[in-house]
N, C-alpha and C positions, 0 to 999 in steps of 0.2 A: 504494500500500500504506500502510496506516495505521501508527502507533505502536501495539502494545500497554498496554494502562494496564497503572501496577503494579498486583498483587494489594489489592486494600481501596482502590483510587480509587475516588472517588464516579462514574457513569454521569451524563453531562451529555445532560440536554433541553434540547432550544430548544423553547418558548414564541411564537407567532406569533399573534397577536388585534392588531385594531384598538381594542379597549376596555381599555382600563387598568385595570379594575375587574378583567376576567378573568384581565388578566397576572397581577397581583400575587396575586389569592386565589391561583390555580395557581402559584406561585412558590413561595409560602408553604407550600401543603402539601408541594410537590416538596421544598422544602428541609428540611422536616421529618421529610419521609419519608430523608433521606440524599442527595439529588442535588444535583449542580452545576447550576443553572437557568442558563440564556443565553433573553434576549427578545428580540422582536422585534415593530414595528406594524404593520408591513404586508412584501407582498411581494419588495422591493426591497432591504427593511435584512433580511427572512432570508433570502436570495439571499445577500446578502455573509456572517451570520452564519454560516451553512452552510460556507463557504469557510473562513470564519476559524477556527471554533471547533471541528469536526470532531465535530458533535453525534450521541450514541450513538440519540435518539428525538429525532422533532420532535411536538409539537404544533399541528396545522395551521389555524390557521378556513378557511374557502374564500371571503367575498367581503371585500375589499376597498373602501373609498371611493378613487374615484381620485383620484390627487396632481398636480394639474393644474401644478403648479412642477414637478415632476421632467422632463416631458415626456419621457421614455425609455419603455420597455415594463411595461405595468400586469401587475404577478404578480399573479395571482389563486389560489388554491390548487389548480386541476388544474394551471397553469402550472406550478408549484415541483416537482408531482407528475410531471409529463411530463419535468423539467429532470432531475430526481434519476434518474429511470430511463434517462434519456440518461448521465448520467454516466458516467466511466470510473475516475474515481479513488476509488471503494468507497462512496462515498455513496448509490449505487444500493442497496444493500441495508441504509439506514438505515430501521427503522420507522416509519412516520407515522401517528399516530392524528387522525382530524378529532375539532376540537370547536368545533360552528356554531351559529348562532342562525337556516338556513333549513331550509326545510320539509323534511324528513327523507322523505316521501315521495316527492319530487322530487331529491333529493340525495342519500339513503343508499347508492342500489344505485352508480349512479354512481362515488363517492366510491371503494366497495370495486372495480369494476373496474377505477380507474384508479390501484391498488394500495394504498391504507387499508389498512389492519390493524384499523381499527376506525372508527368513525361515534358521536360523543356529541352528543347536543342539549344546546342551553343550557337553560334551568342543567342546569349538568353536577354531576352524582353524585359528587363526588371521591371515593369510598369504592370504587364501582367503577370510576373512572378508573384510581385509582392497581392495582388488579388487575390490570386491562387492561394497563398499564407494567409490570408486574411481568412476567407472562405476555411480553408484544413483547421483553423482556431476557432472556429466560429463567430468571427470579429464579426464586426460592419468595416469596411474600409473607411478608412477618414476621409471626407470631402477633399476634393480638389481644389 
């Protein structure tokens, strides 16, 4: 069972891309938009974030470069997808929106039955991403 936030906490994303360039734009708008951003480069360090930080939405990429020093199990993002709905301790019903740089026709349908909430290709639309986050929280977005 989780903690309730108090009323007017910010909703914390994790953030999971291998490109730094994506972390941070998405960071930046998240943080602008009002949320607590927690990141992550690949699927190992949000495997642990997940645990640590008890994140309200993830932002998912799905392929990873593999980390040939870690030598432990390559997460890829159906992996973290397949982990989270294994879970027991409430993270199973954390949102996951992808947002990936592979072929969408090959990955989208996929993505959503292995329980997505949503599928963005790179470059991603932050204008409709952050809807998308609004909608997965059950916000109202803030007026324009």
């Amino acid at each position: 069972m989780t903690d309730p936030q108090p009323i007017g906490a910010p909703k914390k994303i994790l953030v999971v891309d291998d490109n730094l360039v994506i972390r941070k734009v998405v960071e930046m708008k998240l943080k602008a938009g009002g949320y607590e951003v927690v990141t992550a480069k690949d699927g190992s360090a949000a495997v642990s974030s997940i645990h640590k930080e008890k994140p309200d939405l993830i932002l998912l990429d799905i392929l990873f470069p593999p980390d040939l020093m870690e030598g432990g199990m390559s997460w890829d993002g159906f992996a973290i997808m397949r982990w989270l709905h294994n879970m027991m301790s409430g993270a199973n019903d954390v949102p996951v929106i992808i947002i990936s740089g592979t072929d969408p026709a090959k990955y989208r349908d996929r993505c959503l039955a292995a329980g997505a909430t949503a599928y963005f290709q790179k470059p991603i639309n932050l204008d409709e991403l952050m809807a998308t986050i609004h909608s997965a929280l059950g916000e109202t977005a803030p007026a324009a």
